[in-house]
N, C-alpha and C positions, 0 to 999 in steps of 0.2 A: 504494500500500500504506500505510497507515494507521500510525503509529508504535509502537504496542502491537503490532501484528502483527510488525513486523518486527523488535522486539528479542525477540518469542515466538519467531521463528525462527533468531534468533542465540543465544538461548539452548540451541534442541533440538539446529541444527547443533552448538554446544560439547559437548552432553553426548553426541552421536554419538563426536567425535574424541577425547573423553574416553573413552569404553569400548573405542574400537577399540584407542587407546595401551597402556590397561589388556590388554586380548586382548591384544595382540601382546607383552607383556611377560611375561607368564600363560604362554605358549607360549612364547618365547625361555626362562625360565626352568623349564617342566613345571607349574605348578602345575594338576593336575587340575581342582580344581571350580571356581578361577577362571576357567580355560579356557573349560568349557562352560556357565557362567551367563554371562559378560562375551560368549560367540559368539551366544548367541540373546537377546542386548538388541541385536545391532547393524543391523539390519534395519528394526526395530521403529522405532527411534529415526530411523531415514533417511524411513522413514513418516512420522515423526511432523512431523519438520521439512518433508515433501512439504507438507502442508496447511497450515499459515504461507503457501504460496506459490499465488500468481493461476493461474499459466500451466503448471503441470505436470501433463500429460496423466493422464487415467486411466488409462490402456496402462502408464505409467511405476509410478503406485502398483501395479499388479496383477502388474506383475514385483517388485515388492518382498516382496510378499506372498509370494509361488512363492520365491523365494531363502530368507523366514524358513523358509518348509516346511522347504526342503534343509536350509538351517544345521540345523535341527534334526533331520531323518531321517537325516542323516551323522556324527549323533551317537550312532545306531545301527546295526543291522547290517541295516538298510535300505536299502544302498548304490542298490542299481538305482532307488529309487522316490526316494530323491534327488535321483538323477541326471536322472530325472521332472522332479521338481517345479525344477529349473535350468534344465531345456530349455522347462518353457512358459516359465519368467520373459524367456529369450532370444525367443521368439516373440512375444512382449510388447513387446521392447527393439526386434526387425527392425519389428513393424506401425506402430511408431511413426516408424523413424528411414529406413524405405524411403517413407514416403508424401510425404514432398516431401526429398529428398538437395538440398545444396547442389550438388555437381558430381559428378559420376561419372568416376573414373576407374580406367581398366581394367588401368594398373599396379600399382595398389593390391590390385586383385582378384586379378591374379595372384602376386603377390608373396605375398598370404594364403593362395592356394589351394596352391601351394610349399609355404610352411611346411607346411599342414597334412596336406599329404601325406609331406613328411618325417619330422615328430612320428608318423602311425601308423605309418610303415615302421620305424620304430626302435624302437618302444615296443610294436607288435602284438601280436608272438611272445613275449611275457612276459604278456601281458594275460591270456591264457588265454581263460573263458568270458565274460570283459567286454570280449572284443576286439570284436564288433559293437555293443555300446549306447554303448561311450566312442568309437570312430568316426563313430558317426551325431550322438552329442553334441557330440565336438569341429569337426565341420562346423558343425552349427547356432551354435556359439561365433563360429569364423571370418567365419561368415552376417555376426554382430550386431560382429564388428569392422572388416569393410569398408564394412556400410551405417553406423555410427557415426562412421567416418573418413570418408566421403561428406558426409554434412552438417554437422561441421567441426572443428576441432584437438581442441576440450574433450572435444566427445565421443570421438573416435577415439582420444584418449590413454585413455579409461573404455575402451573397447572391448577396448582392447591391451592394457591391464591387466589386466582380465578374463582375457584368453586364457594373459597370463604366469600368471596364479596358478592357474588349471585347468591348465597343462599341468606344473605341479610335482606337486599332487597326480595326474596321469596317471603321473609318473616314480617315485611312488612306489608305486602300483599295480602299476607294471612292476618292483618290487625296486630302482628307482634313486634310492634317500636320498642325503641328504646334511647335514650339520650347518648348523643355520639356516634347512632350507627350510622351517619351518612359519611361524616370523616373516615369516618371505617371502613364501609365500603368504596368509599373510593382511592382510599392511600393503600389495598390491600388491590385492588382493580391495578392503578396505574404501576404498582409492582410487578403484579401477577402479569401486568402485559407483557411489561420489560425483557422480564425472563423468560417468555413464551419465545419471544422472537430474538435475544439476543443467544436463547439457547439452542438455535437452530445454526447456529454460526459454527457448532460440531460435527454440523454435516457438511462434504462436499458436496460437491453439483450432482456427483453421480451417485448420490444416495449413499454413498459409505462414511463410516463412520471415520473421521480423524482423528480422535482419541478415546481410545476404548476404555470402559471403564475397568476399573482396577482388578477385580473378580474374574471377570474373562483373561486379561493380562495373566492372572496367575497360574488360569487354567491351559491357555497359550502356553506357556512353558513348562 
């Protein structure tokens, strides 16, 4: 990477962690318009530092794109189509991070499938007529946090951050507020993103893995 690239993309990544601080302050505190101009630059800007960078997949920018959608259809009362444009950015996130996993394992999968089966039992019967598209959406979430923790820490931590921050706004879908969960879901969002897509920077182009996680390495020799 050429040195003008790379201080272009220290400077996008800064002005990313810069808007999200801004958001999540904007929202810890209520201020309305801050809130909704500071949520739909932070997408944008995660794009923007995408192309500074050699190795991150086009799969990855085009969930980025589908996320700005949401941020910004959940800023009206477009809730289901949203909830749309979230579920392909995840279908984006699984074709990326299922085509070569570092290790599979099948505690992991269950341990997710649990949760997620516990989050709709608890939260169903409040959801009312959004209890089957936030079901079908919080699977596909689960989906991109088992295959994300499959190919290895950076991302699996994106993945599960992800899941923490959709299933606060689920809790609040279901009438279960609490003071603080918006700051929460969104400094656990614009994390959980971070890591989605700068974890994909361990794959080359041609889907192989560039550094294998540790466990495999020892079984390699």
């Amino acid at each position: 990477m050429k040195l003008g690239q790379l201080a272009s993309g220290r400077r996008r990544l800064a002005a990313y962690w810069g808007a999200a601080a801004i958001h999540v302050a904007a929202v810890a505190v209520d201020i309305k318009l801050l809130k909704q101009t500071s949520k739909v630059t932070l997408m944008p800007l995660l794009l923007s530092w995408t192309r500074t960078q050699e190795d991150i997949p086009p799969l990855i920018q085009a969930a980025l794109l589908a996320s700005a959608a949401g941020d910004l259809l959940l800023e009206t009362d477009l809730q289901l189509a949203g909830i749309a444009a979230f579920a392909a950015a995840h279908a984006c996130y699984l074709a990326v991070y299922l085509t070569k996993p570092g290790e599979k394992s099948w505690r992991v999968l269950a341990a997710y499938g649990a949760l997620w089966a516990a989050l709709i039992a608890l939260l169903s019967k409040d959801l009312g007529s959004q209890r089957v598209p936030v079901a079908a959406y919080a699977l596909l979430l689960t989906a991109t946090a088992v295959a994300s923790g499959w190919h290895d820490k950076r991302s699996g931590l994106g993945g599960a951050l992800f899941l923490v921050s959709d299933a606060l706004i689920a809790m609040r879908m279901a009438g279960r507020d609490f003071p603080g969960r918006g700051a929460l879901v969104m400094s656990t969002y614009a994390t959980g993103q971070y890591l989605l897509t700068s974890g994909a920077k361990a794959q080359s182009g041609d889907g192989q893995t560039n550094a294998l996680p540790l466990r495999p390495r020892r079984r390699l020799r």
